[in-house]
Every structure is written in structure tokens, then in C-alpha cells.
C-alpha positions as CSV (number, residue, x, y, z in Angstrom):
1,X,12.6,-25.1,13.4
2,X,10.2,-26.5,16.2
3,X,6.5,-26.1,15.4
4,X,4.2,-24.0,16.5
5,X,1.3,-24.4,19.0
6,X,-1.4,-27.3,18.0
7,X,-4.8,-25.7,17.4
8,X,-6.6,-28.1,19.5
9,X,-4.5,-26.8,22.6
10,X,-4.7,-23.0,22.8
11,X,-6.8,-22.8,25.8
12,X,-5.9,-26.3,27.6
13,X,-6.9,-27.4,31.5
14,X,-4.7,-29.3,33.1
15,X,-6.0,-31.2,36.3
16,X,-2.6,-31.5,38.8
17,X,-1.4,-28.7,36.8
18,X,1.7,-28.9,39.2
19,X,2.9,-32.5,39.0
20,X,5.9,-33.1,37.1
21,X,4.7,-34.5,34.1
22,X,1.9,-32.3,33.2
23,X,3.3,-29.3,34.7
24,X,6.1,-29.9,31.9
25,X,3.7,-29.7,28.9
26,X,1.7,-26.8,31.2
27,X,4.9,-24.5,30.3
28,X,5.5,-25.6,27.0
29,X,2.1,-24.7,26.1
30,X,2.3,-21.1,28.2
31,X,5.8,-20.4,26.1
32,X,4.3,-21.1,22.4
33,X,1.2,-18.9,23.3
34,X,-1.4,-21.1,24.7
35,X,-4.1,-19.7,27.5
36,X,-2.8,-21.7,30.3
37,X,-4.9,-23.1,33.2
38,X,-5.2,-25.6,35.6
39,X,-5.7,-27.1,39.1
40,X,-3.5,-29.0,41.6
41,X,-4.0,-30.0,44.6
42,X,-1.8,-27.7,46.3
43,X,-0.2,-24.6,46.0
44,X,3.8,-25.0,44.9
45,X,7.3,-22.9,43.7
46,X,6.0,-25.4,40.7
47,X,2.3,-23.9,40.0
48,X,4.3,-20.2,40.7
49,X,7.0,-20.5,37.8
50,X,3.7,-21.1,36.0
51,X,2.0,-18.3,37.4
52,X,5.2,-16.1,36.2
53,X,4.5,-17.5,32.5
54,X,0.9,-16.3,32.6
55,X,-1.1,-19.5,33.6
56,X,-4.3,-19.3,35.6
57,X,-3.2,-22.2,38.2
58,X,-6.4,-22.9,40.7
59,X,-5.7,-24.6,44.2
60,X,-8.4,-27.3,44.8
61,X,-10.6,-29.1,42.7
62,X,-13.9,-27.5,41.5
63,X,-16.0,-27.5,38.4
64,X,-15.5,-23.7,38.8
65,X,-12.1,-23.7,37.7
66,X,-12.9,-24.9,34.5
67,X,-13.2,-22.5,31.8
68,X,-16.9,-23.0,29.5
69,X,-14.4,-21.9,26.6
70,X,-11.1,-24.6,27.6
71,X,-10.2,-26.1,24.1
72,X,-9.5,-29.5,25.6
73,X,-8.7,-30.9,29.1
74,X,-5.4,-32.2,29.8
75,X,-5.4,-35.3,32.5
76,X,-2.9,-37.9,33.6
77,X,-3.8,-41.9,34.8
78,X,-3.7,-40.6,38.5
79,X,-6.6,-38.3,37.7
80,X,-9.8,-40.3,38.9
81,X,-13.2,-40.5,37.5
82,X,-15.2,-38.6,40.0
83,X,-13.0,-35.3,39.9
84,X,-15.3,-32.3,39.4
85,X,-13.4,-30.8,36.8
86,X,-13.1,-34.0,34.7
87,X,-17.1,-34.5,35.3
88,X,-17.7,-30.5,33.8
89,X,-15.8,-31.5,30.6
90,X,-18.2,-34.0,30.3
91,X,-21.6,-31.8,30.4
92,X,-19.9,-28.7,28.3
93,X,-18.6,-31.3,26.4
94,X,-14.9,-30.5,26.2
95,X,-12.0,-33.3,25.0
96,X,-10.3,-34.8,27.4
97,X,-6.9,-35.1,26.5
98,X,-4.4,-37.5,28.3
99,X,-0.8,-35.8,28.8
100,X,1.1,-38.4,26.8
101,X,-1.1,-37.6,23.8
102,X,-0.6,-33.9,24.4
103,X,3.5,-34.1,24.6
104,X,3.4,-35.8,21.4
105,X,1.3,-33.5,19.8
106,X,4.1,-30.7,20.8
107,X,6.7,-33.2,19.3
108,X,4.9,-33.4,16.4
109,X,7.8,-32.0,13.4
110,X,10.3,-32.1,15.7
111,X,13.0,-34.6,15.7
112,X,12.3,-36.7,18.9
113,X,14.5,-38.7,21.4
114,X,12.3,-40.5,23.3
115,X,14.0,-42.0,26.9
116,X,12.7,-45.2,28.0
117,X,13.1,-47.8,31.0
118,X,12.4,-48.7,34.2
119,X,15.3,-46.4,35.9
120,X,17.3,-43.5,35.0
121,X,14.6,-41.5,32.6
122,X,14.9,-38.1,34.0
123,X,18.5,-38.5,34.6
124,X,19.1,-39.8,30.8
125,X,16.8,-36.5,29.4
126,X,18.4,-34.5,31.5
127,X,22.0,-35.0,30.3
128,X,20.7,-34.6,27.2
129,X,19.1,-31.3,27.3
130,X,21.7,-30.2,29.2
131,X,24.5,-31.0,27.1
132,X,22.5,-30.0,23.8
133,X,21.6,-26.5,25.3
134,X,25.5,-26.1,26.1
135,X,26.3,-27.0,22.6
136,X,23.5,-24.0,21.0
137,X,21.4,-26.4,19.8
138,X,18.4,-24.7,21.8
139,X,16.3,-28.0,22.4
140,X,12.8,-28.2,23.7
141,X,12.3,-30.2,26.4
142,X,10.0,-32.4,29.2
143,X,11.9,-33.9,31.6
144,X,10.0,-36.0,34.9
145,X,11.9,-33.5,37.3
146,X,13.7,-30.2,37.4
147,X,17.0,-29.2,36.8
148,X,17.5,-26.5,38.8
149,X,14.7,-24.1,39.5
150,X,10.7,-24.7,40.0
151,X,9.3,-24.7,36.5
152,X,12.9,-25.8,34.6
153,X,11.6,-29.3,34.4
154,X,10.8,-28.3,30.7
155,X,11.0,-25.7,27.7
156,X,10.5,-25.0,24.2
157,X,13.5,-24.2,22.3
158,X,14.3,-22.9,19.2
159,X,15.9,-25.8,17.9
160,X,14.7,-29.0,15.7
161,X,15.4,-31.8,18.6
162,X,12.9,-32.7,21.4
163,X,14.1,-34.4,24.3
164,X,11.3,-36.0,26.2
165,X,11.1,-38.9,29.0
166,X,8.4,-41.8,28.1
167,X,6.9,-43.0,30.6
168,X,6.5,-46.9,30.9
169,X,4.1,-46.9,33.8
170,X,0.6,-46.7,32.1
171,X,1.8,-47.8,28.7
172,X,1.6,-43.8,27.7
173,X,4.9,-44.3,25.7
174,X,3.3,-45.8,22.8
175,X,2.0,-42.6,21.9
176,X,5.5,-41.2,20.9
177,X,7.2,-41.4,17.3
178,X,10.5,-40.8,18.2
179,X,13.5,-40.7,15.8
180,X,15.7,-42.1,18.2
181,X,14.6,-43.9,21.2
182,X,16.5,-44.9,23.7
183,X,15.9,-47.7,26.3
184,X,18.0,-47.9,29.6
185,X,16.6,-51.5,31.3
186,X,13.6,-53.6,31.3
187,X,12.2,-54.5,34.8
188,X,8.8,-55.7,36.1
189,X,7.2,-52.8,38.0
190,X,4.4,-50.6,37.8
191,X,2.7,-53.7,39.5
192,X,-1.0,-52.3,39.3
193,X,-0.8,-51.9,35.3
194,X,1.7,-54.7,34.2
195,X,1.1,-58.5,35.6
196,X,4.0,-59.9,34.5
197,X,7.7,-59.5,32.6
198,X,5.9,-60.7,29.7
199,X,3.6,-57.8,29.8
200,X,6.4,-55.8,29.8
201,X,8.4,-57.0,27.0
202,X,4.7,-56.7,24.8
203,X,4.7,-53.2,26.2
204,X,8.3,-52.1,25.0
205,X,8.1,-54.2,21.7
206,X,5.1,-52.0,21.2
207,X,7.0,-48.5,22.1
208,X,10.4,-49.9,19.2
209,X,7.7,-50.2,16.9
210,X,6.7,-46.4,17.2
211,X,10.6,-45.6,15.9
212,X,9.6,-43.5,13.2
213,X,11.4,-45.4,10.0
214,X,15.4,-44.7,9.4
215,X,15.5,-44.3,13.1
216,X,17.3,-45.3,15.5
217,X,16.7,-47.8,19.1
218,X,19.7,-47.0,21.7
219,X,19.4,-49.8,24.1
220,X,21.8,-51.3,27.0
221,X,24.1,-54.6,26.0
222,X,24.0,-55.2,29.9
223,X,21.2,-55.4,31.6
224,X,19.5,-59.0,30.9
225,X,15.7,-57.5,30.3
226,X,17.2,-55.1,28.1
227,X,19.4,-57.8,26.1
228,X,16.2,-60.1,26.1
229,X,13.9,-56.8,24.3
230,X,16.6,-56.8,21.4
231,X,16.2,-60.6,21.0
232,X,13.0,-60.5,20.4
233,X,13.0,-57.2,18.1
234,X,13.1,-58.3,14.6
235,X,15.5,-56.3,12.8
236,X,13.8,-54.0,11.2
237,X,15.0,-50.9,12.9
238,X,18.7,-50.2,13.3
239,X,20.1,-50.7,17.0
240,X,22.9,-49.3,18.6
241,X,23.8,-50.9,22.0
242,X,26.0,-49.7,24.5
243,X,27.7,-50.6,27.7
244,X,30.3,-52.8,28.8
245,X,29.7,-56.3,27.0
246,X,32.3,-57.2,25.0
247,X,29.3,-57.6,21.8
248,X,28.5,-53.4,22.4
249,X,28.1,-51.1,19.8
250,X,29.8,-48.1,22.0
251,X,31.5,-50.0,24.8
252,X,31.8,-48.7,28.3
253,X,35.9,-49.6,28.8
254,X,36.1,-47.4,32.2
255,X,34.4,-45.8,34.9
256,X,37.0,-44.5,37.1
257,X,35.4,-43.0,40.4
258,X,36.7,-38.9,41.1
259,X,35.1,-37.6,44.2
260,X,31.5,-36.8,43.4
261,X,32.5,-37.1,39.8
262,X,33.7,-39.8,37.1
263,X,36.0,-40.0,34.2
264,X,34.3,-42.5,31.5
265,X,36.2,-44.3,28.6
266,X,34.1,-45.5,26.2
267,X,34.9,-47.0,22.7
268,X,33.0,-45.2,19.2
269,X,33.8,-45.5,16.3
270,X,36.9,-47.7,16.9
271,X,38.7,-45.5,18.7
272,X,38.5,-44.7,22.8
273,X,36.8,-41.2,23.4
274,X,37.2,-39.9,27.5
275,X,34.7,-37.4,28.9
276,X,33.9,-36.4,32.5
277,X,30.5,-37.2,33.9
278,X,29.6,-34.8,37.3
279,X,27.8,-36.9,39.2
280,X,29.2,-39.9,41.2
281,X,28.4,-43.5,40.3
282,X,27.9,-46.1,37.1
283,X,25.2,-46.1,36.7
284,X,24.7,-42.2,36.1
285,X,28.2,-42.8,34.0
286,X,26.4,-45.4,31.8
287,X,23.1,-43.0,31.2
288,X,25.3,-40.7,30.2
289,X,26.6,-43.0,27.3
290,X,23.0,-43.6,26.4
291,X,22.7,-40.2,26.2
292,X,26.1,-39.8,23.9
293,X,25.2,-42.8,21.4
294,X,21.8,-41.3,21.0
295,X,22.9,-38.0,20.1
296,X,25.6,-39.5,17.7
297,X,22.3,-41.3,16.5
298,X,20.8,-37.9,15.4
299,X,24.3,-36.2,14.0
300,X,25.4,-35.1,16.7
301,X,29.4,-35.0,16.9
302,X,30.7,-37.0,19.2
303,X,33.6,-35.1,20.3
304,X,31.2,-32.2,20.9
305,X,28.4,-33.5,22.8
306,X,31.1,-36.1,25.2
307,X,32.7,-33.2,26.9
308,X,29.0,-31.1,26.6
309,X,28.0,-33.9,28.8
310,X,29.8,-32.8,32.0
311,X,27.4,-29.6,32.3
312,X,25.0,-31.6,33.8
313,X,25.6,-31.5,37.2
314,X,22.1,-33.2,38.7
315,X,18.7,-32.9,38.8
316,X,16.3,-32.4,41.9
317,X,16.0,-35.5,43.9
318,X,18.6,-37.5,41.9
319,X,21.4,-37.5,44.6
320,X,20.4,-33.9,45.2
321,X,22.6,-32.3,47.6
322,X,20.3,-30.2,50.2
323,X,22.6,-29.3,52.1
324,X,25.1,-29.7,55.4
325,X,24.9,-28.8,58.9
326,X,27.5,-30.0,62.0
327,X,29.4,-31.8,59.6
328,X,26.9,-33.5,58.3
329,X,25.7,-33.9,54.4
330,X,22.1,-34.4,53.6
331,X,21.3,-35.4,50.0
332,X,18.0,-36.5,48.6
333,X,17.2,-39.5,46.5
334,X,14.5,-40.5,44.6
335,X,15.1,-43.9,44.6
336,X,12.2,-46.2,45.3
337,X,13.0,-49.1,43.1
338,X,15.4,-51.8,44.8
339,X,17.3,-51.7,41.3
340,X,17.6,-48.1,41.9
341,X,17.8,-47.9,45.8
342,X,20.9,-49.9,45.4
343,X,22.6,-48.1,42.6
344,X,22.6,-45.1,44.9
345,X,23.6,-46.6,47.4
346,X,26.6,-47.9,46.0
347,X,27.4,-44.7,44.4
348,X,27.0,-43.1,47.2
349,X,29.4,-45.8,49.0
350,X,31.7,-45.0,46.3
351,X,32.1,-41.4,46.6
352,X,32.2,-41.5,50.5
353,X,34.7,-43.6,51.3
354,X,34.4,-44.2,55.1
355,X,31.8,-42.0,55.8
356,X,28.7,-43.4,57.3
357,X,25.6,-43.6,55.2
358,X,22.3,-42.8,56.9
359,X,19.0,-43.6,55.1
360,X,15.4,-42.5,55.6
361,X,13.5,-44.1,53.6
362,X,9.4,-43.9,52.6
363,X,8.7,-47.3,50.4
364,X,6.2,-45.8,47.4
365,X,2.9,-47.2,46.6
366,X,1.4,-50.6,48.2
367,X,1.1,-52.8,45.1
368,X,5.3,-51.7,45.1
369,X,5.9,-53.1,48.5
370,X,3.6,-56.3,48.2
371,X,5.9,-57.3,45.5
372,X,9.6,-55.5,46.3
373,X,9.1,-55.4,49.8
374,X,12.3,-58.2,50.2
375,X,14.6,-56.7,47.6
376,X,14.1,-53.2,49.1
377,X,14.8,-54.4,52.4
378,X,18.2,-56.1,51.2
379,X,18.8,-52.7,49.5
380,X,18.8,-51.2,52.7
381,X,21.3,-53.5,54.4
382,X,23.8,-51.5,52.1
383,X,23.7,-48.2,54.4
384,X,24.6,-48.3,57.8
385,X,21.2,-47.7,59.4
386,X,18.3,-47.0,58.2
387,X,14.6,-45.2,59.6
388,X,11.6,-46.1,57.7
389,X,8.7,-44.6,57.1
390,X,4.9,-45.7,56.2
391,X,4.2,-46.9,52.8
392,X,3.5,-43.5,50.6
393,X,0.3,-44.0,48.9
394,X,0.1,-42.0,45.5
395,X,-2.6,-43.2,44.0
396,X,-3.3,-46.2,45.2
397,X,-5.8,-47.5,48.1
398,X,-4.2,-49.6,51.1
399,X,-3.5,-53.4,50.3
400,X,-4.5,-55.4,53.7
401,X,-1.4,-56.4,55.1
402,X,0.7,-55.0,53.2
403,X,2.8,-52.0,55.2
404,X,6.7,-51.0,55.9
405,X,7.0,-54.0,58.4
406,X,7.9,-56.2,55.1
407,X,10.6,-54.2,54.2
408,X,11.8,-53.8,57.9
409,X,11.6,-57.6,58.5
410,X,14.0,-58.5,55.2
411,X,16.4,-55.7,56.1
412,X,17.0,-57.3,59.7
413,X,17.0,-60.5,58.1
414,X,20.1,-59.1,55.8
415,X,21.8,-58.0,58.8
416,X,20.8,-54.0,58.3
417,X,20.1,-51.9,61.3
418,X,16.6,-50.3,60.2
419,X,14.1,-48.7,63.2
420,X,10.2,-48.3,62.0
421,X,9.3,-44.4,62.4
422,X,5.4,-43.7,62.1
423,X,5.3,-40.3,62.7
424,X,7.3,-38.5,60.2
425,X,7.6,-35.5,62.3
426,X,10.0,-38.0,64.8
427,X,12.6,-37.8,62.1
428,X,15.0,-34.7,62.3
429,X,15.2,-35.4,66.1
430,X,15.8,-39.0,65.3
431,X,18.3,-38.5,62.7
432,X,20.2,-35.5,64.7
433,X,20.8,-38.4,67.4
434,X,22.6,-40.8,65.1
435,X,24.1,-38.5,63.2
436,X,28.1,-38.0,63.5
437,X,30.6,-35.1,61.5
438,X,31.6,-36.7,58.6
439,X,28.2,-38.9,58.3
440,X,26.0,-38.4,55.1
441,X,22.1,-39.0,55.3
442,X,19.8,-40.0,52.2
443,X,16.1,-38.7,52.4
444,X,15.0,-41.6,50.0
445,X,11.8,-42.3,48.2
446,X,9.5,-40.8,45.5
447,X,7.2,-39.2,48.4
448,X,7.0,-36.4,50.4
449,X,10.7,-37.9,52.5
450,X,12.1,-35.3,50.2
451,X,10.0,-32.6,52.8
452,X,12.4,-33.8,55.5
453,X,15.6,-32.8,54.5
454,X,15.6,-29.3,55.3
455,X,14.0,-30.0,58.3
456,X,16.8,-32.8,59.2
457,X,19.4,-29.5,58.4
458,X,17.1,-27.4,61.0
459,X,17.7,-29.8,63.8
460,X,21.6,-30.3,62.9
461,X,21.9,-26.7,62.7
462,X,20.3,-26.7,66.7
């Protein structure tokens, strides 16, 4: 059975109580009994769902907020040094806790599957908690994004497994002892934290090594930085890869394109095995035969979990679909990656046939654009035209001379027709006059672009 709640977390804090991550182990906590509270920023259907489950969720930060009696205070990396809460713990003397250390205290005698990589995490969990609740299995859960509802990002089952994303980005993943781990690609971003593909490599070698032992590393046979990690690994834990090089353990022999859906062939065991994946393109066809070798890895039955798999039909801001108005589709991506910008792109080319594809796109983070800026803008030369938005900040302080223009400038150079918009209120008129029946738009970018699609479906609908 899953264990209970950890002593040192029955009256936790989080500050940004409603970001995806933290708002994950917020309800976790809330559902095993914990005296839930927390701040964020702003109010959300996110910090509601919380509300619902009996969490005190503040709006602002304020020393105020924070309970004299909190057991702990919960934080992530994006949480500076100066926030008032975070300076109260400090004079009442309360532990700080960072949210990576608090999901694997909830893992802690369950049987984890830890999902790695530079793309395709939440996807990847998703599928898997997806297809394991289908099958009874009652997992818990944390997943970077929700599945269908504010709040469903995660849950605390009944069951023995724990499905939860590791996040690469501030080396948090070396906190987790999964059972089976699974690890989708190896790229260089996360600029700020990781200097080089060397760093990265160190920084995956060290998350293998956390495999608990007789467990299990899932990793793609395909993608070079992927292939490289399992050259360097050194044995000692078993590896099962996957994909469609000739040397994979479970080898990806088809993916055969079906509207908005695809039929997958892989080969297990020795013998072919066909299951239907419901979202469009390969590379959500090949997370979800991460997802089946992993688990296979923990005893799951193959022929149970491949045709569990097809229950997953998306998650929020993964090819979302918000919508359609005057013929027109809008459909949100969060793709901010060029390795990931392109993959939905194609997929979307794929399933669209001859359809135009509109893009609005918001690049993500400074230290992201310095160094992608050119591969982004080739990315974009895959849609038909593009508008593009000012560079998102997150977390992160403005780089002098770094701004959208870099990305603008490669895409013209790759041939793409891509317009600078400034003012992100200029978008729904601007996309209503391009847009044509039949066209589909992609609000695209891990910012607030995802704001604009409804308001893109307002000014088609006018």
C-alpha cells in the first residue's frame, strides 16, 4: 500500500502554492491529511481545486501568511532569497524544504517511476498514470501539468506505484530513488544552471545512480545524447532501450499516422505487439513506448497496459485543443524548446494535411533565447507564418541584447514569414486577419501565450 503522510510535513507552506510543481505535492499532502497552506502570486482555478481540498491558499506574499506553527516550508529554485515568507521561516526558525526533497519524501515505500529528459516529461507521466488508473492499479501521482481539470496535475492513490516527473532543470532529480527510471533524451538547456553537454551528462549519470538496486533505467536507443548517457553508464544497473534502432531492446517497427491519432507497432518480447496512441505525432508515439517498457519493467503486463495506453487523450498545453471558431482550430502548445517546437510542428503538419498552420509564439527565458534563439527561429520556418511575442521572463532578469529580434532574424533567414508583435493585446485582431476556414493556429510557448487562445476564439467568433 502507499504510505502514509511524513511527520515532518503535516502543516507544510508552500510559497507559489499554485505552480505546477508544487501545487502537485500541495494536494498530495491535502489528500493524506496534512494542514495545507500556501501563497502564490496570483489567484487561479489551480489554488481553488486546492481551496476545495481544505488548503489555506494566500494571494500575495507576506510574512503574515506564514503560520508560527508550519512544520516546514516547502520552496522551489524560482523562489528568491528576499521573499517575506521565506525570511519569517528564518526568525521562527522553521525548515525550509525544497519541493524535490518533499515529493520524495511522499515516494518514500512506494515503488517509483521516475520520468526524465529534456522533453516529453509530463507527456511520458501522464500516459502512465493514465493508463495505470484505467488498468485499477490506483497510482499516486505528480505530473508538471494537468490532465484535465485545475488541481488533476496530481493524486495519491491507493496503489504501490508512484509516477512522478524529475525535473532536470535545477539538478532536483537527484533526490529521487526510483525503481525504474526512465530517460527520454539528453539535451543542453536550462542554460543558467548547466554550462555545458558535459554538465549534463555528470547531472544524468548522477540521477542512474539513484536507481534504487534491481531496478531498472528505460532510456531511448535514438536520440544521440541519450545513446551517449548509456555509453558512459557502467553496467551496473539493468537497461532496457527502446525505439527504432535496429540494437533496441523494444523496437519501435511503425508509427502509422490516423487523424489526430496513431497506431504503433513495437517489438517485445520477440514478438510484434499494436496499440493505439490518441494523440498525433512520433514523438508522443515513442513516449508512449517509454511509458510501456517501463511499466513492463515493474510487472506490468504488456498486453494490458499497451491498449491501457490509448486513454490518454492529452494533457493541458501539450497540443491542447482550446477550441474552434469560423472554421478555425486553435490548439495550445507548450513548446519552447527548438527540439520540441519542431516535433509539434511536424505533428501537427502530419495530422493536418493541407491546412495552414498559424503560430504565435512567446520564446521563454533570456539565457534560452541567447543560446536557441537560431534553432528556434528555423523551427518556425516549419509553419506557414508566425507572430512573435517578447521574450517571457520567468525567473530570470533581462540579458542586454538579447530579445525576440534573434529569433525573428533566423526565421526570415530560413525563409519563414514571422511579424514581431509587442503588445500582446494586438494578437486576436492580428491572428483573426490571417486566419482562413480550414487554418489551425498554435498559441506556443511555456508563458502566459496560453492566455491568448480564448481570446483568439473571441475575435473569430466576432
Amino acid at each position: 500500500m502507499a504510505p502514509g503522510l511524513p511527520t515532518a510535513m503535516d502543516r507544510p507552506h508552500f510559497i507559489g502554492i499554485g505552480g505546477a510543481g508544487m501545487s502537485g505535492i500541495a494536494k498530495i499532502l491535502a489528500q493524506r491529511g496534512a494542514r495545507v497552506a500556501g501563497s502564490d502570486a496570483k489567484d487561479s482555478a489551480t489554488a481553488e481545486a486546492l481551496r476545495a481540498l481544505g488548503a489555506t491558499v494566500h494571494i500575495g506574499h507576506a510574512a503574515a501568511h506564514l503560520a508560527d506553527d508550519a512544520s516546514c516550508v516547502v520552496v522551489s529554485s524560482a523562489i528568491r532569497e528576499d521573499n517575506p515568507e521565506l525570511r519569517r521561516a528564518a526568525e521562527l526558525g522553521i525548515p525550509v524544504v525544497h519541493r524535490s526533497d518533499a515529493l520524495a519524501a511522499l515516494m518514500d515505500g512506494a515503488r517509483p517511476i521516475a520520468v526524465a529528459g529534456t522533453h516529453g516529461k509530463t507527456t511520458t507521466t501522464s500516459m502512465l498514470a493514465v493508463a495505470l488508473t484505467e488498468l485499477g492499479r490506483e497510482p499516486s501521482y505528480a505530473i508538471g501539468g494537468d490532465l484535465d481539470a485545475p488541481g488533476s496535475n496530481a493524486l495519491h492513490g491507493a496503489g504501490e506505484i508512484f509516477v512522478a516527473e524529475a525535473d532536470e532543470s535545477d539538478r532536483s532529480f537527484h533526490t529521487y530513488a526510483p525503481e525504474v527510471a526512465i530517460i527520454l533524451n539528453v539535451e543542453l538547456d536550462h542554460h543558467a544552471n548547466y554550462a555545458s553537454m558535459e554538465e549534463i551528462h555528470e547531472s544524468f549519470e548522477t540521477f542512474v545512480g539513484r536507481i534504487v538496486p534491481g531496478g531498472t533505467l528505460v532510456i531511448s536507443a535514438d536520440h544521440e545524447g541519450a545513446r551517449e548517457l548509456t555509453r558512459r553508464l557502467d553496467g551496473s544497473v539493468r537497461t532496457v532501450t527502446y525505439g527504432e534502432s535496429a540494437d533496441a531492446d523494444v523496437r519501435v517497427l511503425s508509427v502509422v499516422p490516423q487523424g489526430l491519432k496513431s497506431e504503433v507497432t513495437v517489438e517485445l518480447d520477440g514478438g510484434p505487439l499494436t496499440f493505439t496512441v490518441s494523440v498525433p505525432g512520433k514523438h508522443y508515439a515513442h513516449n508512449a513506448v517509454a511509458a510501456l517498457a517501463a511499466g513492463v519493467a515493474l510487472g506490468v503486463p504488456a498486453a494490458e497496459l499497451a491498449p491501457a495506453l490509448a486513454a490518454y487523450t492529452g494533457v493541458k498545453r501539450r497540443l491542447q485543443l482550446k477550441g474552434e471558431a469560423a472554421g478555425v482550430q486553435v490548439i495550445d502548445s507548450y513548446a519552447h524548446h527548438p527540439t520540441e517546437m519542431t516535433a509539434d510542428l511536424e505533428a501537427m503538419r502530419a495530422a493536418a494535411g493541407d491546412a495552414r498552420i498559424l503560430v504565435v509564439f512567446q520564446p521563454h527565458l533570456f539565457s534560452r533565447t541567447r543560446e536557441l534563439g537560431k534553432e528556434m527561429g528555423h523551427a518556425l520556418a516549419l509553419a506557414d507564418a508566425s507572430l512573435v511575442l517578447d521574450i517571457y521572463p520567468a525567473r530570470e532578469d533581462p540579458i542586454p541584447g538579447v530579445t525576440s529580434e534573434l529569433i525573428i532574424e533566423a526565421a526570415r533567414a530560413a525563409g519563414a514569414d514571422v511579424t514581431a508583435v509587442h503588445d500582446a493585446a494586438e494578437v486576436p485582431g492580428a491572428v483573426a486577419g490571417m486566419a482562413k476556414p480550414g487554418d489551425l493556429v498554435l498559441t506556443m510557448g511555456a508563458g502566459d501565450v496560453t492566455d491568448l487562445g480564448p481570446r483568439i476564439l473571441d475575435r473569430l467568433s466576432n
